[in-house]
C-alpha positions in Angstrom: 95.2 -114.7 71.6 96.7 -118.1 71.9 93.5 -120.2 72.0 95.5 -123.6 73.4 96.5 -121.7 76.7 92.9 -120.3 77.0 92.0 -124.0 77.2 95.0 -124.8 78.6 95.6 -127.5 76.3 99.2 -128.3 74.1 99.5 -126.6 71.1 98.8 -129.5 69.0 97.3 -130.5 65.7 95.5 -133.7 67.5 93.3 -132.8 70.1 91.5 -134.9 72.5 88.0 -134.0 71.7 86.2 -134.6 75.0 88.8 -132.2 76.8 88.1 -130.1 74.3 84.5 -130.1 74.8 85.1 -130.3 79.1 87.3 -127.7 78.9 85.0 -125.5 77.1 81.8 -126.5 79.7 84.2 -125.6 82.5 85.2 -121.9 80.6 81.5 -121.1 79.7 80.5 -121.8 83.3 83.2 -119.3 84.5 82.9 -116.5 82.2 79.1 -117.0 81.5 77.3 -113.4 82.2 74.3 -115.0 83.9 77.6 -115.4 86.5 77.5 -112.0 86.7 74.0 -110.6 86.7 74.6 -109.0 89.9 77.7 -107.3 89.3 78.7 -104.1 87.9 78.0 -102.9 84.0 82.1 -102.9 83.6 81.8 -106.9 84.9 79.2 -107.7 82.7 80.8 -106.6 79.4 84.0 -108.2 80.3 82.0 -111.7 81.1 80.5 -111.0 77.6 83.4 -110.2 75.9 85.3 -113.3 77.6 81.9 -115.5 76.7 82.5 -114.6 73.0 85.9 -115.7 73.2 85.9 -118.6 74.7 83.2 -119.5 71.5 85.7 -118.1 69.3 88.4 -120.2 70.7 86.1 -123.7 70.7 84.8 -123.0 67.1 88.5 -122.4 66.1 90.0 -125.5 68.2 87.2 -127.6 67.5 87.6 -128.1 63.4 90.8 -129.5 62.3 91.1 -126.7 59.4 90.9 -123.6 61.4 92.9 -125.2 64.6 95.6 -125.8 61.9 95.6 -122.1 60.8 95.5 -120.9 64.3 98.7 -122.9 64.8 100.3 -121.6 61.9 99.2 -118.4 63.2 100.9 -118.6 66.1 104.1 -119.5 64.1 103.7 -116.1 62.5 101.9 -117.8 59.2 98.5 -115.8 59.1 97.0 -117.8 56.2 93.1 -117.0 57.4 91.8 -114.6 55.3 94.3 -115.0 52.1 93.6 -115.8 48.9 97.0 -117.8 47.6 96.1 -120.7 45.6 97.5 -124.1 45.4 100.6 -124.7 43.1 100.9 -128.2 43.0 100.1 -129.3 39.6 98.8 -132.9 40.4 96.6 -131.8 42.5 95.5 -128.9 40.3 94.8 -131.5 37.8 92.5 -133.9 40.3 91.0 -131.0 41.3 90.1 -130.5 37.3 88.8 -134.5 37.3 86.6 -134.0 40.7 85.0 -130.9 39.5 84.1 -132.5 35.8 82.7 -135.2 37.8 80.3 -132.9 39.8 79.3 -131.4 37.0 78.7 -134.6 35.2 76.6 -135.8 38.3 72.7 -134.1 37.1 72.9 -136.0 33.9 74.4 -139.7 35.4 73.0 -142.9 34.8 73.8 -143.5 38.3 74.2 -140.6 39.9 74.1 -142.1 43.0 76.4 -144.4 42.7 78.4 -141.6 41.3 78.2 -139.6 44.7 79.1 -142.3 47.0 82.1 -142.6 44.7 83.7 -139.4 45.3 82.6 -139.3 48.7 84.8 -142.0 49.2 87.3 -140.2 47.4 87.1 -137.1 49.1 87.3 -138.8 52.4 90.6 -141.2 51.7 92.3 -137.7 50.1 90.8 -135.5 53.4 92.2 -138.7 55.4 95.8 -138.1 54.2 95.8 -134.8 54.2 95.4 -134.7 58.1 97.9 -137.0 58.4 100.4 -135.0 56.2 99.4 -131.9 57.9 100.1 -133.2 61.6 103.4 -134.2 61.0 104.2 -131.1 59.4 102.3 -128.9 62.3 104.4 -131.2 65.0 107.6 -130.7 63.4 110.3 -127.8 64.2 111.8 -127.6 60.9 110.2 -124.0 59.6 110.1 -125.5 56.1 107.9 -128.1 57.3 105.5 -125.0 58.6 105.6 -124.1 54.4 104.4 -127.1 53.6 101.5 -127.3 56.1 100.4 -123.9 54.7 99.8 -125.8 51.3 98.3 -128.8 53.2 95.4 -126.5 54.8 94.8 -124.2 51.8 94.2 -128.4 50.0 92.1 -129.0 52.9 89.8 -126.0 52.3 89.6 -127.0 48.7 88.5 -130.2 49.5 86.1 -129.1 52.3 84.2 -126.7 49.7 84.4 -130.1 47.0 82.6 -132.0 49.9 79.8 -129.0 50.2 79.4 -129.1 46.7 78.8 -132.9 46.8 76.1 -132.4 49.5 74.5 -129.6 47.4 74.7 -131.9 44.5 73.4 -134.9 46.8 70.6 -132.5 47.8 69.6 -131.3 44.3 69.2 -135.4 43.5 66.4 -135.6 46.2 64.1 -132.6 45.1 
């Protein structure tokens, strides 16, 4: 299911948010099963079954990772579920230098300072990954579809980094 045309929205790596979000108020009161309380069993499981996609579709839409793998999925790139790693050795190697430095975290002298360090880092590299990856995800050139498969498998490396930093974050304040 194409989630953009559900919303009837563009097929587009940049959203607008708020439709978005009004498009999704509008859906939910449409398809909501309270709708159909008085109707038939047959009406009611369909309202329930188009209530639970319509969520789907939001949650998907609604985080820039998963929006750009539904995109690539509709270009015939089903990266969701795989487990292909990153080849790009310079990243491979900062990925190397962010991890020692969570692990290094526990026994800083500042560990907070530490923290608010690669949370700036993460965010700048998370920054222009985005950026990268919308170009790529607007482009027609099918190689450009390649590299926006690399982009988003980054991205979910980086988005796991950034929950290990909270963890880490969290572990500070017990």
């Amino acid at each position: 299911m194409n989630y953009f045309e559900l919303f009837a929205l563009p097929i587009s790596f940049e959203l607008d948010n708020a439709a978005l979000s009004e498009r999704y108020r509008e859906l939910q009161r449409t398809v909501h099963p309270d709708t159909f309380s008085g109707g038939s069993e047959q009406d009611k499981r369909i309202a329930l079954q188009r209530t639970s996609q319509v969520n789907d579709a939001y949650q998907t839409l609604k985080r820039p990772v998963t929006r750009a793998e539904h995109i690539l999925w509709l270009n015939g790139k089903d990266i969701q579920h795989e487990t292909t790693t990153v080849k790009d050795m310079a990243f491979l190697m900062q990925q190397m230098s962010w991890r020692e430095a969570l692990a290094d975290i526990p026994s800083a002298r500042e560990p907070e300072n530490d923290i608010a360090q690669l949370a700036t880092e993460f965010t700048q590299y998370q920054s222009t990954i985005l950026q990268q990856l919308a170009l790529k995800l607007a482009s027609d050139d099918p190689d450009d579809l390649n590299v926006a498969v690399d982009l988003v498998r980054k991205l979910k490396f980086m988005n796991k980094l950034q929950d290990e930093l909270s963890r880490a974050e969290d572990a500070l304040l017990d």
